[in-house]
N, C-alpha and C positions, 0 to 999 in steps of 0.2 A: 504494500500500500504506500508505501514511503516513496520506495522507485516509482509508483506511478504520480505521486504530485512533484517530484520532483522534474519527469518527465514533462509532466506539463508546466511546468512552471519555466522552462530552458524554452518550452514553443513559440514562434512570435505571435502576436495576436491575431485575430480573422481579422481582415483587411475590412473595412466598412463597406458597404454597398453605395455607392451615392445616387443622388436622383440624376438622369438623362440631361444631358447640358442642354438638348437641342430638342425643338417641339416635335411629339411623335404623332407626325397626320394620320397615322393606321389605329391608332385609340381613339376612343372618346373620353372626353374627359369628366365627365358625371358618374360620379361615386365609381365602383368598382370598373374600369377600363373594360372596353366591350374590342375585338379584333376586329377590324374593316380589313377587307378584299378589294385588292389593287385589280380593279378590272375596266382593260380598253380606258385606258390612262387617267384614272380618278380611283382617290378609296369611296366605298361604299358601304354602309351601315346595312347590318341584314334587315330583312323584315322580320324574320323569325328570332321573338325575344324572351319566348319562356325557352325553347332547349336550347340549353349552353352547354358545354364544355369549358369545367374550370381549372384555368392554369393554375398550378403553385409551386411555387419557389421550391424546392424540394430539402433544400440544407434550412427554413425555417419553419417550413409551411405554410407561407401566408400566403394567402388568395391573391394572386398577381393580377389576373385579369378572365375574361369570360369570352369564349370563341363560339360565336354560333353555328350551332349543329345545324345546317342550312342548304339542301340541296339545289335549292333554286340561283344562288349566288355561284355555285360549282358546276352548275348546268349558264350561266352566262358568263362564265368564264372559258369553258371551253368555247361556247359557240363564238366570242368574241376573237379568241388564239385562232380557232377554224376560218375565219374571217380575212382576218390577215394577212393570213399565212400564203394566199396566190400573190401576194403583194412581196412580202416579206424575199418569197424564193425565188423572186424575180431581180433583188437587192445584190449587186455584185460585190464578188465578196469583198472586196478590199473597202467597202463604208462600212461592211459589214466589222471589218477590223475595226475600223474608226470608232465603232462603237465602244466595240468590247475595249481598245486602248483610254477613250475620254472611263472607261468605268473603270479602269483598273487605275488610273490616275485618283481619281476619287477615292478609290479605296486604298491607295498610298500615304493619304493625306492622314496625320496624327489622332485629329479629334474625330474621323469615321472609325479609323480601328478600334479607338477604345470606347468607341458609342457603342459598336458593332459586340466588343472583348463585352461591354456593360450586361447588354442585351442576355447574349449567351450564358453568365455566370449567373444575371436571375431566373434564367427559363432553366438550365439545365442542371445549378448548383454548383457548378464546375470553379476551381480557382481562376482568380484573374489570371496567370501565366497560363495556365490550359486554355482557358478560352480565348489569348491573343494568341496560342498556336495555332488554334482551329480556323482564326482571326487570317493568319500567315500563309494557311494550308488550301484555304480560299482562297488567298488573292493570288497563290502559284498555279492554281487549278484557271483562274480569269484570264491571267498573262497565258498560261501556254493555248487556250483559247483562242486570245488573238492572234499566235503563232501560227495556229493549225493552215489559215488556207493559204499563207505565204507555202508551208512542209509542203502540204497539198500539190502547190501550182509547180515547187519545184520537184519533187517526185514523178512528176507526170511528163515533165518536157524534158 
């Protein structure tokens, strides 16, 4: 018993959770945070507002936020992606790059990573260093994205 307070005693302290620097357009902000669905370029509040799906923090418990259990929001998401998408794979690749590069730039940026590291360590409990790897492990996964249809174009000629 001794070894174990002393053990904890030599541990650093849990790191504080702090509030999001930056306003989050995918919540709402009355009383318990409700998820909106990023569809065909806006967030959208379900209609469906008794079934939830409640997030919680897992290293405290506390009720983070509420996702609506909402098939009609997931049925306009697809149809809006389907929509698109003759347009999209019509898009040569190299804006196509452009894209993915202006996003990986963003996500190079200091205060996205650790909105992003914030985000992660409330929804999945994770430490701040685990969740800026997962943070890292993204943004190697975006970059080699952008790479792909440069490898692509030269593979092929």
């Amino acid at each position: 018993m001794l070894r174990t307070k002393l053990l904890r005693s030599a541990l650093p302290a849990a790191p504080s959770i702090s509030p999001p620097k930056h306003h989050a357009p995918w919540l709402t902000q009355d009383g318990i945070p409700i998820v909106k669905n990023y569809i065909n370029g806006e967030f959208i509040t379900s209609s469906a507002s008794s079934d939830m799906i409640h997030l919680y923090d897992p290293s405290t418990n506390e009720h983070l936020a509420n996702i609506p259990n909402d098939k009609s929001n997931a049925t306009a998401a697809i149809e809006s992606a389907s929509a698109s998408y003759p347009k999209w794979s019509g898009t040569p690749v190299q804006v196509r790059q452009r894209y993915m590069m202006e996003y990986t730039h963003t996500l190079h940026k200091k205060e996205v990573r650790e909105e992003i590291a914030h985000w992660i360590t409330l929804e999945m409990g994770k430490t701040d260093g685990d969740a800026m790897g997962d943070v890292w492990r993204g943004l190697e996964v975006v970059e080699a994205a952008g790479r792909v249809g440069s490898e692509m174009m030269v593979s092929y000629c």
